[in-house]
C-alpha positions as CSV (number, residue, x, y, z in Angstrom):
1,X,28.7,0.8,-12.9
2,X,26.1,0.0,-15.9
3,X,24.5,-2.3,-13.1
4,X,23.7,0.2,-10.3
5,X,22.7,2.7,-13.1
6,X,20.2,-0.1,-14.6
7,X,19.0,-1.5,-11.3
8,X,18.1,2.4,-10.0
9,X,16.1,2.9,-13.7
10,X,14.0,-0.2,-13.0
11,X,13.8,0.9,-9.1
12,X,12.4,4.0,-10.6
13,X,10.3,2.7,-13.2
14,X,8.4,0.5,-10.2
15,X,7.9,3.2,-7.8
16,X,6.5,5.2,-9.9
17,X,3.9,2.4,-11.9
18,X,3.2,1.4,-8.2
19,X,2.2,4.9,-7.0
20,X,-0.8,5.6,-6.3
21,X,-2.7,9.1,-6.2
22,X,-3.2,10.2,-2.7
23,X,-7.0,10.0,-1.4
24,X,-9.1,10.9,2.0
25,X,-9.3,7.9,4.1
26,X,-12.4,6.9,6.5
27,X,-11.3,7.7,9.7
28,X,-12.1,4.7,12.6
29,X,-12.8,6.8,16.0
30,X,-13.5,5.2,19.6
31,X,-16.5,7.2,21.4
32,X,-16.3,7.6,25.1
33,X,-18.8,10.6,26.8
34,X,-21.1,10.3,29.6
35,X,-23.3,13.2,31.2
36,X,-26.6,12.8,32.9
37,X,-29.9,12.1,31.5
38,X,-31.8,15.9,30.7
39,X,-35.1,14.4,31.4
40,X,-34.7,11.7,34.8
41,X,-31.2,13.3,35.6
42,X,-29.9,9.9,35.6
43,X,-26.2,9.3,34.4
44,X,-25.9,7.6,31.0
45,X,-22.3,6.3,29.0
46,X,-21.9,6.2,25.5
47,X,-19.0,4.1,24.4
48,X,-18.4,2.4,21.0
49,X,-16.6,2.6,17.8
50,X,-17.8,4.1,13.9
51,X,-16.1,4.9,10.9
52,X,-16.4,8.5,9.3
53,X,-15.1,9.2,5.9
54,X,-14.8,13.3,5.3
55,X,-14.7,13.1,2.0
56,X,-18.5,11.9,1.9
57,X,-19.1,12.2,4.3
58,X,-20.2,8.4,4.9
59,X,-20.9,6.9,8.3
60,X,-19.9,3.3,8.6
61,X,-19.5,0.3,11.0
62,X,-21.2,2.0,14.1
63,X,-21.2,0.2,17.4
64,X,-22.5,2.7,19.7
65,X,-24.3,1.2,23.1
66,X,-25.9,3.7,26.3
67,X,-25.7,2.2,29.6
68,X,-27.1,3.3,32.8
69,X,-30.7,3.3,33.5
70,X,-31.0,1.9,30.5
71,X,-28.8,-0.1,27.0
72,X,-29.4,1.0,23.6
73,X,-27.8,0.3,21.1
74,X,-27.2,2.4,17.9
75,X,-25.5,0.2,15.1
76,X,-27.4,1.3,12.0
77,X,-25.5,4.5,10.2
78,X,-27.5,7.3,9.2
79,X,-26.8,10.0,6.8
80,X,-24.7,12.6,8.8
81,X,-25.5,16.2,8.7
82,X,-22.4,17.5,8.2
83,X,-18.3,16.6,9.3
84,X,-19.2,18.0,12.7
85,X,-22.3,15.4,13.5
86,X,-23.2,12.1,13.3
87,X,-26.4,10.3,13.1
88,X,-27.1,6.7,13.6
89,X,-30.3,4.5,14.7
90,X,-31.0,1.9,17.2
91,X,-31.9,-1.8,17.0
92,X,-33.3,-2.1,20.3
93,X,-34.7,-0.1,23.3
94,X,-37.4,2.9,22.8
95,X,-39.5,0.4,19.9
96,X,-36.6,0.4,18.1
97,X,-35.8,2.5,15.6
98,X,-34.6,5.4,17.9
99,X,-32.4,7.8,16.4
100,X,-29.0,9.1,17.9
101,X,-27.1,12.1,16.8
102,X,-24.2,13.2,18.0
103,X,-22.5,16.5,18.0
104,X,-18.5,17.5,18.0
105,X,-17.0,20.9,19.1
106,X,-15.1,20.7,15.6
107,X,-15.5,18.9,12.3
108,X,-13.8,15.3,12.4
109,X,-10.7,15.1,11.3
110,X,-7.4,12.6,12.2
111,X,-7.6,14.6,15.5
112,X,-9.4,13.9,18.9
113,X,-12.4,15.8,19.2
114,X,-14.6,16.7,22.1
115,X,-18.5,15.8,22.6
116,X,-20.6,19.2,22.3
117,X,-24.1,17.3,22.7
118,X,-25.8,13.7,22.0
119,X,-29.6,13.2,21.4
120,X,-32.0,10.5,21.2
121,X,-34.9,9.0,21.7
122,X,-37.9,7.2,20.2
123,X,-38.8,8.3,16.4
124,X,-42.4,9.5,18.1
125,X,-42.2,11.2,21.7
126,X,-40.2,13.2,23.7
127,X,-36.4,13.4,22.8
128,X,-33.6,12.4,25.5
129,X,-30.6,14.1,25.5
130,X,-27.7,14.7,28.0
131,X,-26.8,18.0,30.3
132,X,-23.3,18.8,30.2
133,X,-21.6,15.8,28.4
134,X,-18.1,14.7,29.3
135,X,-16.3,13.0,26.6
136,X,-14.6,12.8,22.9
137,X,-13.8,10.6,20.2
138,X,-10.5,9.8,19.7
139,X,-9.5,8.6,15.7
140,X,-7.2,5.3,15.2
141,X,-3.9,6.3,14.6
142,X,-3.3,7.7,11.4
143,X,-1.2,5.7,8.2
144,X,1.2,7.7,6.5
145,X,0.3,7.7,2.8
146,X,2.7,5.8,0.8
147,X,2.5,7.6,-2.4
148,X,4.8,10.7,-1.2
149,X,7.2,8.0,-0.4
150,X,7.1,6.1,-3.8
151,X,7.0,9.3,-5.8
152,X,10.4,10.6,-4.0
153,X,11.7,7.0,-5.1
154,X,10.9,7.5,-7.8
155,X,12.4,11.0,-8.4
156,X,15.5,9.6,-7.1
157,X,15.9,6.8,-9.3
158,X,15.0,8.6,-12.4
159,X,17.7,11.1,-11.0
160,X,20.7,9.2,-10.6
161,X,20.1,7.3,-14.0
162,X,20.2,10.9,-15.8
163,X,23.0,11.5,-13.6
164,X,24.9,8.6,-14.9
165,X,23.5,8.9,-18.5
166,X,25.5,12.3,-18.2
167,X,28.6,11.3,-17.1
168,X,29.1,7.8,-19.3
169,X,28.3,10.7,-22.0
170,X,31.6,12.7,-21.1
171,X,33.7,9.6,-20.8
172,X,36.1,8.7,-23.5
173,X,35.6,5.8,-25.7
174,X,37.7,2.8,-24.5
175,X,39.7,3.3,-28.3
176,X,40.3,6.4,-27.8
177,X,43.7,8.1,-25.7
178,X,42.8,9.4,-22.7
179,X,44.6,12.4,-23.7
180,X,43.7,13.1,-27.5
């Protein structure tokens, strides 16, 4: 019995030096919309991939490319506005740099989100921007955080050695009479 009740205080003592204090993650979304062009009336897709951390808010790892009349692609992060927009800049197409921003019906969270507008267009002229856009951004699927799990562990293990601490208490001395 002293083995369980040692192997559960050490299982105990590890959970809780391994825990770790939960924290907002950067989210990884995939963007898919497509609506036509406001200016030639021409339909354009926006597909790619970014990273968006809330707590920031920091935009990271954009890979966004426009096909149809025309690719651009928007791979450099700018500073986003707020949790319901994103801005990034292009490395080719309109004399690159051309900015992109893109809004979302709600702030980003670990939720899919719908596409309320995207912009864009050269840093000098006449901004492009799509009518009626169809689309979202979808995050990766979310990681449970491990720390609620190691601190119940935890709690456990540090319960069941108090538990036995108790009861070897109330136990008779091997010298003494069961009965005395």
């Amino acid at each position: 019995m002293k083995l369980y009740y040692s192997l559960a205080a050490t299982a105990a003592a590890l959970l809780i030096a391994v825990a770790t204090p939960a924290r907002a993650t950067p989210i990884a979304y995939t963007l898919s919309a497509s609506g036509n062009s406001m200016r030639t009336a021409n339909p354009i897709n926006f597909t790619g991939t970014f990273v968006f951390d809330p707590s920031g808010p920091t935009l990271d790892h954009v890979s966004i490319t426009s096909t149809g009349f025309m690719t651009i692609t928007f791979d450099t992060p700018a500073t986003p506005i707020s949790a319901d927009e994103i801005s990034a800049t292009s490395s080719t197409g309109f004399g690159a740099p051309a900015p992109l921003e893109i809004v979302f019906t709600n702030p980003l969270t670990n939720a899919p989100d719908t596409v309320a507008s995207i912009a864009w267009g050269p840093t000098s002229g006449p901004t492009e921007s799509l009518t009626n856009p169809q689309g979202q951004v979808v995050p990766a699927a979310a990681t449970p955080e491990p720390s609620a799990l190691f601190l119940m562990g935890g709690a456990l293990g540090l319960f069941l050695l108090v538990l036995g601490a108790t009861r070897h208490g109330r136990q008779a001395p091997p010298s003494q009479p069961s009965g005395a």
